[in-house]
C-alpha positions in Angstrom: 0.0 0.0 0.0 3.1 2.6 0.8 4.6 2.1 -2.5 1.0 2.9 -4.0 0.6 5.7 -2.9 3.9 6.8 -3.0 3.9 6.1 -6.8 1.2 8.1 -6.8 2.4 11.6 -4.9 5.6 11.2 -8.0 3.9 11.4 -10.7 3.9 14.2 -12.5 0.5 15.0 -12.8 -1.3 13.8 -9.5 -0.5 17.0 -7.7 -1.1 14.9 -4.7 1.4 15.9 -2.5 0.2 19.8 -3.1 -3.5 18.5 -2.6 -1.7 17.4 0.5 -0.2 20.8 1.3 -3.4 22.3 0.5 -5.8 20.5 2.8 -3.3 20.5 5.4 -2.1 24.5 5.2 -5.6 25.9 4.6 -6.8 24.1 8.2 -3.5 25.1 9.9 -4.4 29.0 9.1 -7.9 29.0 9.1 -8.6 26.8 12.2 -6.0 27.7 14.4 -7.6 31.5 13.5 -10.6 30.7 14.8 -9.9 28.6 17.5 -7.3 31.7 18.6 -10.1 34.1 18.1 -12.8 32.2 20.2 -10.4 30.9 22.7 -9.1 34.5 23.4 -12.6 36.4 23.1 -15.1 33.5 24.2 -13.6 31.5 26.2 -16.0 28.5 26.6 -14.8 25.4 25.1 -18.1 23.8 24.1 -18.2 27.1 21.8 -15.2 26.8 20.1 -15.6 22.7 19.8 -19.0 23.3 18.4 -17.9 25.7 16.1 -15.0 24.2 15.2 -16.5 21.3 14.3 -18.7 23.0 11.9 -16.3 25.4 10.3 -14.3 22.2 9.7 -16.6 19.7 8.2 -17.6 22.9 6.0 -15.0 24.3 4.8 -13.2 20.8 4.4 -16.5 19.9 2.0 -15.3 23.2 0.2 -12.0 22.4 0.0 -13.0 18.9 -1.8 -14.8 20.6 -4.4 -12.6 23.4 -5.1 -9.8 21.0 -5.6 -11.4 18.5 -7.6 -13.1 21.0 -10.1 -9.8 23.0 -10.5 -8.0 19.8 -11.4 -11.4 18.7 -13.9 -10.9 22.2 -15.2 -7.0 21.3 -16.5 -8.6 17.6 -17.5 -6.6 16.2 -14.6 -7.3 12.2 -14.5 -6.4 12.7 -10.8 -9.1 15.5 -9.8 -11.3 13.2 -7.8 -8.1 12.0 -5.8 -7.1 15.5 -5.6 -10.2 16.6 -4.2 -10.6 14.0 -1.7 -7.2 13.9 -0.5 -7.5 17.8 0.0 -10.4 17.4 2.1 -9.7 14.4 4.1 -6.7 16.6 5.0 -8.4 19.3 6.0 -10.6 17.6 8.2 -8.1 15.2 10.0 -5.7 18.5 10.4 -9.0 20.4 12.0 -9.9 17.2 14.4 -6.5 17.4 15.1 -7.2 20.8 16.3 -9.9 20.6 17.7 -8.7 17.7 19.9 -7.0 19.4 22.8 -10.4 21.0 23.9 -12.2 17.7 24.3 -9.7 17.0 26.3 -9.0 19.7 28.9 -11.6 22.6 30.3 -9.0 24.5 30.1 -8.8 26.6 27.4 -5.5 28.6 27.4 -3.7 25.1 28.0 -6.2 23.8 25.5 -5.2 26.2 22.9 -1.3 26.1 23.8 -1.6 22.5 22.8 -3.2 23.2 19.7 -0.4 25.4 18.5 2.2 22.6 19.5 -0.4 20.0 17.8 -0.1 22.3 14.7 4.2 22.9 14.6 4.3 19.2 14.9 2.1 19.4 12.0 4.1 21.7 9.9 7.1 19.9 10.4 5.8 16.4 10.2 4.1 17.6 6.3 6.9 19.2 5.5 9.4 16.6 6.2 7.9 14.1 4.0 6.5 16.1 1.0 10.3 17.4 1.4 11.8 13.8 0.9 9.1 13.0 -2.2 9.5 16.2 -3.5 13.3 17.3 -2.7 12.1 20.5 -1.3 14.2 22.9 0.8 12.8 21.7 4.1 13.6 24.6 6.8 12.4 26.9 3.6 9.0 25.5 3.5 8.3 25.2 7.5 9.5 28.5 8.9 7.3 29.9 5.6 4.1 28.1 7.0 4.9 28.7 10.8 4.9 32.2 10.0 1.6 32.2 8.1 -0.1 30.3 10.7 1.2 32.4 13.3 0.1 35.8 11.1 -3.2 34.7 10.8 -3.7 33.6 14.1 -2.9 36.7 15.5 -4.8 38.7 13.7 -7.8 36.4 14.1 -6.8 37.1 18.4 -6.8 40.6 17.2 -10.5 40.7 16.0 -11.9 38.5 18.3 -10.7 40.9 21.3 -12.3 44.3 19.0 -15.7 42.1 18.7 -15.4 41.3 22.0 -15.2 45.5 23.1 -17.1 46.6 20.3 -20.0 43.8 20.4 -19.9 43.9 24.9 -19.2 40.0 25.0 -18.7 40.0 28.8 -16.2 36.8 29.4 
């Protein structure tokens, strides 16, 4: 099964491993955004599990779909693989996530472990799409660590101005 789908992620045209890259960066920067926006403005755990969840399973859905008819658009034999591997990403990168506040009530230790959750992440993907690929490794992490961390806080920065400006007591 390995060398399947390794054979798979060389080819030239499966765009696998960036379907990979795709499902995998776009939850790193969008969850970890909102997660950093509720945990910091909210909160309350069950909130940001809840909506979590449902950001994930949507936008994961969208991912699919964006993927696979960009790939049907270039007549890409892979498109359905491409779309599915995007999303199946995506999700397992959101549970991922989302995990450390099933776990724990508490949500600054819950979201601390969610940023270590989502390094290990970044280094794990980028070590082996490095060694398919023969990417620049250190390149291509501290370039996604710095995205994620970007977007996370400025997603902390909103959710503390909505908090003020919409009077969310904590």
């Amino acid at each position: 099964m390995g060398d399947v789908i390794i054979a798979i992620m060389t080819r030239k045209n499966s765009n696998i491993p960036g379907a990979i890259v795709l499902g995998m960066h776009d939850a790193l920067v969008s969850q970890t955004g909102i997660i950093a926006g509720l945990a910091f403005s909210l909160a309350n755990r069950y909130l940001i599990i809840l909506t979590g969840i449902i950001s994930a399973v949507a936008a994961g859905l969208s991912m699919a779909a964006s993927n696979y008819l960009a790939h049907r658009t270039n007549d890409n034999e892979y498109a359905v693989m491409a779309g599915a591997v995007t999303g199946l990403t995506y999700l397992g990168t959101s549970f991922l996530l989302i995990l450390p506040f099933f776990m724990t009530a508490n949500v600054r230790a819950a979201m601390a472990s969610a940023f270590i959750i989502a390094i290990i992440i970044i280094f794990l993907c980028n070590w082996g799409i490095c060694r398919v690929n023969g990417h620049k490794f250190w390149r291509h992490t501290i370039e996604m660590l710095i995205i994620c961390i970007v977007v996370s806080i400025v997603a902390f920065v909103i959710g503390q101005w909505a908090q003020y400006f919409l009077g969310v007591a904590i």
